[in-house]
VMD Tcl script that draws the C-alpha trace (Angstrom):
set ca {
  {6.45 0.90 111.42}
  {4.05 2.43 113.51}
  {4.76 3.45 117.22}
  {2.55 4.20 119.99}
  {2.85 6.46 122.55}
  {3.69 3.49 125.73}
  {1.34 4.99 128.64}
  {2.98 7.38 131.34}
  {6.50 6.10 130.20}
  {6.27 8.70 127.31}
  {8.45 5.66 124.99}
  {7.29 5.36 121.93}
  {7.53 2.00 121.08}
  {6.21 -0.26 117.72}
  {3.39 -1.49 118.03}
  {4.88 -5.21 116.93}
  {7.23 -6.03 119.67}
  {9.49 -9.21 119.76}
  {9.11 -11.92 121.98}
  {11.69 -13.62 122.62}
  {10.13 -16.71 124.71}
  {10.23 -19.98 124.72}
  {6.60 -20.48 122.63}
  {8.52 -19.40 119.41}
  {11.90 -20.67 120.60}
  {13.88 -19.07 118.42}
  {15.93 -17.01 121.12}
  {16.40 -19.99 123.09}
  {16.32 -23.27 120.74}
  {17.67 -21.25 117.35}
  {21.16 -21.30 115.65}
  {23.43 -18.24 117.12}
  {23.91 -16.55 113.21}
  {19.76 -16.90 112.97}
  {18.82 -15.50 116.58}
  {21.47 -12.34 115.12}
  {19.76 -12.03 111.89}
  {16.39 -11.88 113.58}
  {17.25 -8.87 115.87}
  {18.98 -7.19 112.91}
  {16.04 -7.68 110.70}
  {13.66 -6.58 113.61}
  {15.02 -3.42 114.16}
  {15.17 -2.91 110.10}
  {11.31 -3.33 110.08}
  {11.24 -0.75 112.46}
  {10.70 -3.03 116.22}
  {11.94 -1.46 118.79}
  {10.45 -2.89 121.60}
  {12.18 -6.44 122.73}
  {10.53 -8.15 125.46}
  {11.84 -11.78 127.65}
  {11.98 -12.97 131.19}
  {14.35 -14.96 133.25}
  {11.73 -18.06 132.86}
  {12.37 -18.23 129.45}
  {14.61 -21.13 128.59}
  {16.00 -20.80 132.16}
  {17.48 -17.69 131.24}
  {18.89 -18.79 127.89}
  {16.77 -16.08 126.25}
  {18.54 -13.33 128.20}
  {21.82 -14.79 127.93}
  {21.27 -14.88 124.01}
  {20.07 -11.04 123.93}
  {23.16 -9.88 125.90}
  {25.41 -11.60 123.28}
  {23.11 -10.19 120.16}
  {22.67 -7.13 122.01}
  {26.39 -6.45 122.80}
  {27.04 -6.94 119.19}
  {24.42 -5.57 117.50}
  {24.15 -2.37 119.84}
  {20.38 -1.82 118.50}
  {18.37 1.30 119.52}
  {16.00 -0.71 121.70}
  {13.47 -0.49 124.42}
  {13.91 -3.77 126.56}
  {11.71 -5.34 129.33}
  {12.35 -8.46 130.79}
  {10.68 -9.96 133.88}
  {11.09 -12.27 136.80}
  {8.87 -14.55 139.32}
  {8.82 -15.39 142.75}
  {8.83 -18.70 144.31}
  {6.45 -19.67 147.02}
  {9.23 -19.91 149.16}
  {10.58 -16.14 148.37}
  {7.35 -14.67 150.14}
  {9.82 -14.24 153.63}
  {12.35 -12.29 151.68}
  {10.46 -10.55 148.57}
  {12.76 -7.26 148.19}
  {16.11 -9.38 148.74}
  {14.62 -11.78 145.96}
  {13.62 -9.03 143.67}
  {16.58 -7.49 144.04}
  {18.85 -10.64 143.48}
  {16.64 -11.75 140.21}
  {17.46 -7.63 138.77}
  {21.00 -8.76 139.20}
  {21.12 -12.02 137.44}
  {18.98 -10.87 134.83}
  {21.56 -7.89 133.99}
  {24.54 -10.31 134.30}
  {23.11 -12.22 131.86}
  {21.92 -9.39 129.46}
  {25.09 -8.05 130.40}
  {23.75 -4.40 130.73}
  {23.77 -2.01 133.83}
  {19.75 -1.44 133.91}
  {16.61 -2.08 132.18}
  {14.10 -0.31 130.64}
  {11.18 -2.48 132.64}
  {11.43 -4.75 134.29}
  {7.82 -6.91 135.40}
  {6.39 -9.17 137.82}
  {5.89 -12.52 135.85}
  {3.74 -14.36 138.93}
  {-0.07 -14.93 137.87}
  {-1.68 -12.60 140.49}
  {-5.08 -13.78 142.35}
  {-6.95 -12.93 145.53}
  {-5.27 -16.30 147.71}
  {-1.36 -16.33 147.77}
  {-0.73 -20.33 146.60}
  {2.47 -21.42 144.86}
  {3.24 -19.95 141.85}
  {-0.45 -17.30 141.95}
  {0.59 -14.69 143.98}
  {-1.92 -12.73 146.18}
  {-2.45 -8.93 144.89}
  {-2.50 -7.90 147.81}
  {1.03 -8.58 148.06}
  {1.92 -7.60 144.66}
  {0.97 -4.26 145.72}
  {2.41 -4.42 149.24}
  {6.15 -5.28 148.76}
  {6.75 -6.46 145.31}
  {6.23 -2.92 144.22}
  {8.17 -0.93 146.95}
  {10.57 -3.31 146.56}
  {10.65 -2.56 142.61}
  {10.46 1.22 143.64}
  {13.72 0.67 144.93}
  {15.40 -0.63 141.91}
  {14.59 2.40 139.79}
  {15.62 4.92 142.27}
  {19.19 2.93 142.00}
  {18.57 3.32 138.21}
  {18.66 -0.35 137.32}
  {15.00 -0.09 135.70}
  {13.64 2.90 134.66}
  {10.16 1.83 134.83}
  {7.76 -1.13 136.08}
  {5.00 -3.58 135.01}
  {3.50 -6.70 135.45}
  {1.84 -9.54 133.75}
  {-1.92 -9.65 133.69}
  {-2.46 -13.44 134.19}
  {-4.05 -15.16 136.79}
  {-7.48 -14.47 138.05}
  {-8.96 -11.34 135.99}
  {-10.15 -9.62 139.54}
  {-6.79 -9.13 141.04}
  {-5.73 -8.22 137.72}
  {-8.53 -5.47 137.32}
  {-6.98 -4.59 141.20}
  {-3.82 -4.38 140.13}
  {-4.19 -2.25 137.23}
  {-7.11 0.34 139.26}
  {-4.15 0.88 141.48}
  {-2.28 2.53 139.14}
  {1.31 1.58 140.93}
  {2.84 -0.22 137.65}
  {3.91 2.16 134.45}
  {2.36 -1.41 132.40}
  {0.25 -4.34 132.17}
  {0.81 -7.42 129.57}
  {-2.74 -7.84 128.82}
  {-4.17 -11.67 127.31}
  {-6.25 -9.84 123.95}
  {-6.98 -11.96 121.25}
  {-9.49 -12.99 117.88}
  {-10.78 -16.33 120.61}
  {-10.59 -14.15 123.91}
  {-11.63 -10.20 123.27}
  {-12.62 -9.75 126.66}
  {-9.89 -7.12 127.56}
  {-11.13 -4.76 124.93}
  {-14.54 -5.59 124.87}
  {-17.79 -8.07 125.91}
  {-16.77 -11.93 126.33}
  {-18.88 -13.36 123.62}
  {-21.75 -15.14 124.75}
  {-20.21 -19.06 124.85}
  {-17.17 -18.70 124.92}
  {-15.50 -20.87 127.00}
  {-12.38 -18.09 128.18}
  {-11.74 -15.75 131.46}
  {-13.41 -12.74 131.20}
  {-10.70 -10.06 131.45}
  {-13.29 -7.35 132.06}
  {-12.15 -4.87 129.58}
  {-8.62 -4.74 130.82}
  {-7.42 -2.31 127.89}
  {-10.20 0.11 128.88}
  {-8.96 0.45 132.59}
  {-5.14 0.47 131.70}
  {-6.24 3.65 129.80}
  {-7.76 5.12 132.27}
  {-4.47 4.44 134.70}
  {-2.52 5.69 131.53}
  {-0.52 2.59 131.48}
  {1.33 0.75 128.66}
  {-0.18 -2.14 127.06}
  {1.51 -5.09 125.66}
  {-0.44 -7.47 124.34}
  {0.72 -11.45 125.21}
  {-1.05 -14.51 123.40}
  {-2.10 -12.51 120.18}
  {-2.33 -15.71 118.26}
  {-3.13 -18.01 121.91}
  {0.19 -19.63 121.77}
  {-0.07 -20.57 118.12}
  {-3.41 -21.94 118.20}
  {-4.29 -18.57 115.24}
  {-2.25 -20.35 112.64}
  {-5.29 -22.71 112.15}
  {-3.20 -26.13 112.97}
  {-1.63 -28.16 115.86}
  {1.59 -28.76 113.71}
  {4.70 -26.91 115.89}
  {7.94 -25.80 114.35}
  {10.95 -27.88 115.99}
  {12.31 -24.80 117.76}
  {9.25 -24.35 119.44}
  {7.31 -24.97 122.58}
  {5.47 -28.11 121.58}
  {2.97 -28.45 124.52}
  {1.44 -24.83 124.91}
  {-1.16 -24.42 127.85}
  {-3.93 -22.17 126.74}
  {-4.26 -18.80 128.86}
  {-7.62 -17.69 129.62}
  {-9.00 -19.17 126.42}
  {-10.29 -22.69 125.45}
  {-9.40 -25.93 127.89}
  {-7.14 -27.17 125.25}
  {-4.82 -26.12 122.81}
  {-6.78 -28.68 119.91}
  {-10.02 -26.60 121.36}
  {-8.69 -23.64 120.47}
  {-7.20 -24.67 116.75}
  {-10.60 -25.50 116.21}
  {-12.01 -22.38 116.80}
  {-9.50 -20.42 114.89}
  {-10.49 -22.56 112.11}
  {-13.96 -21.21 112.18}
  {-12.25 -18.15 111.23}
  {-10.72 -19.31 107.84}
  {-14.11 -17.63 105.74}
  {-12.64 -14.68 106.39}
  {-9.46 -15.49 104.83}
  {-10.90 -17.29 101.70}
  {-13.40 -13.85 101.23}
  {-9.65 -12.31 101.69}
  {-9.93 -10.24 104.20}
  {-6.60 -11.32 105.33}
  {-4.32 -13.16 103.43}
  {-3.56 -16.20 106.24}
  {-5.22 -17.14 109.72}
  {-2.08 -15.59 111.21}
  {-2.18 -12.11 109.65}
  {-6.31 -12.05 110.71}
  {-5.32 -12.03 114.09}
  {-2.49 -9.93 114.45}
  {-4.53 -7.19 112.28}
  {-7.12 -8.08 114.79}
  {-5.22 -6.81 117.76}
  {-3.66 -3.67 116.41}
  {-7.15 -2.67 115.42}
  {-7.72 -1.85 118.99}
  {-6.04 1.93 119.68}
  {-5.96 0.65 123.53}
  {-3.41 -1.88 122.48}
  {0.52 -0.23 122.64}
  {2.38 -3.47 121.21}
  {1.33 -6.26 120.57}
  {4.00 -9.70 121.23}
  {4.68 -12.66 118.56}
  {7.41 -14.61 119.36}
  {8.84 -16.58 116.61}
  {10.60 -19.94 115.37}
  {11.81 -18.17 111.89}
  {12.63 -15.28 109.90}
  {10.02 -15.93 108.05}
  {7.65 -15.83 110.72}
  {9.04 -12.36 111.53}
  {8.55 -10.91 108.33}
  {5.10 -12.32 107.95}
  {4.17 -10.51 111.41}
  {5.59 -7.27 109.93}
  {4.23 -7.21 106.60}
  {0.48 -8.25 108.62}
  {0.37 -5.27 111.01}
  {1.97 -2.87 107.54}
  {-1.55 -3.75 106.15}
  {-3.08 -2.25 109.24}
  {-6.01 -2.38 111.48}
  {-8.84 -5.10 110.26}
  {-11.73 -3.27 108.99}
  {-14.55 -2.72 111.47}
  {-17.13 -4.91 109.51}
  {-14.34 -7.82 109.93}
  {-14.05 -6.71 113.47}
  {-17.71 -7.26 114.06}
  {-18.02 -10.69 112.18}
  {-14.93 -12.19 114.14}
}
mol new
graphics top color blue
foreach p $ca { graphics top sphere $p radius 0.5 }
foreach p [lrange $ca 0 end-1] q [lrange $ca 1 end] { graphics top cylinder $p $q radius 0.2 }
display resetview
């Protein structure tokens, strides 16, 4: 599988990563001797980069990759990420601190390879959003001082919330990455927000984390699902899924996948799915791109799509 070089980090890492969230469900919901198999077959196809958060399942997903991980002992590049309550603003570096030390107890590993601020960032601190300005301020020195005690080696964040403080955040080049909202319904990050469409305009986000020579991981490549053409969920996964920075609605957004599906019957991809995932790896911005997953099958299908490669540019210009 193909690896790309993951900004100032020097990793090379593939550029399909696994998510192990809670949209797919797999590493949360899924049978112990599946969630196994999938890591094992992962790293087969050549993924090496794993990515979850202490959110995820309420830390089920981490607790399942220490068990998988202790057994398995895979050659892997791991990120995992936490979030600050509103009421952890009067103690941010005690509270980043503490969530590094859960989230190794229950990977059961002495460090990280990045570790990321989860909070959607915005101008106004309010609940959950937290202000940039004090993403910058203390959540970073405070992460500064969890890699000189080697428990990460490097740091990111994720880029949702309000696209300025996003833009901010990434101009100020004091994370290594970015998780970056790029996708066949949203293309803003890597390029003009079509005229109509109803999503956040990212601004060109992949553009300017090249410029700051950070890695990109791409989040949402198929908007939560909404790329696979139909509402139907699998069982193991997240059966309500909140559009990010795309339509109002997840139905909204089906239906404008579904405009897609002349692309598929002229076969320029074989499936709905595989059109967007070729989508995002056709941008050379992009470092890995996320799919988190209910199956095997799911997995393999994500593999054998971005093995095809890059959509050709006349696709690119008709989607």
């Amino acid at each position: 599988m193909q690896k790309r070089r993951l900004g100032r980090t020097g990793l090379d890492i593939s550029v399909l990563g696994f998510g192990a969230g809670a949209v797919g469900g797999l590493m949360t919901k899924g049978a112990p001797a599946d969630q196994e198999r999938a890591i094992a077959r992962a790293v087969e196809l050549g993924i090496n980069y794993i990515d979850t958060a202490a959110l995820y399942g309420n830390g089920e997903s981490e607790r399942t990759l220490g068990r998988v991980l202790k057994t398995l002992k895979p050659d892997v590049v791991l990120g995992t990420k936490f979030r600050l309550a509103a009421a952890d603003r009067s103690r941010i570096a005690d509270r980043v601190a503490q969530s590094m030390d859960e989230s190794l107890k229950r990977l059961g590993l002495d460090h990280v390879d990045l570790f990321q601020l989860h909070n959607p960032l915005a101008a106004t601190d309010a609940d959950d959003r937290m202000a940039v300005e004090i993403a910058l301020g203390e959540v970073v020195p405070a992460l500064h001082k969890l890699q000189q005690a080697g428990k990460t080696r490097f740091i990111g964040f994720s880029g949702v919330g309000e696209p300025a403080a996003i833009l901010e955040a990434i101009d100020s080049r004091a994370f290594d990455t970015v998780q970056i909202v790029y996708n066949a319904l949203n293309p803003s990050a890597g390029g003009p927000l079509p005229a109509g469409a109803p999503g956040l305009d990212y601004g060109r986000s992949l553009d300017r984390a090249r410029a700051a020579d950070m890695g990109t991981i791409v989040i949402r490549a198929l908007a939560g699902g909404a790329l696979a053409g139909t509402e139907m969920r699998h069982p193991l996964a997240m059966q309500v899924v909140p559009p990010i920075g795309s339509a109002p609605d997840f139905a909204s957004d089906v239906a404008r996948a579904q405009a897609l599906e002349p692309l598929v019957r002229e076969g320029i991809a074989g499936s709905l799915t595989e059109l967007a995932q070729r989508f995002v790896i056709a941008n050379r911005d992009v470092t890995t791109m996320l799919v988190g997953y209910s199956t095997l099958d799911q997995l393999e299908q994500a593999a054998a799509a971005v093995e095809k490669g890059p959509l050709p540019p006349s696709a690119l210009a008709r989607i």
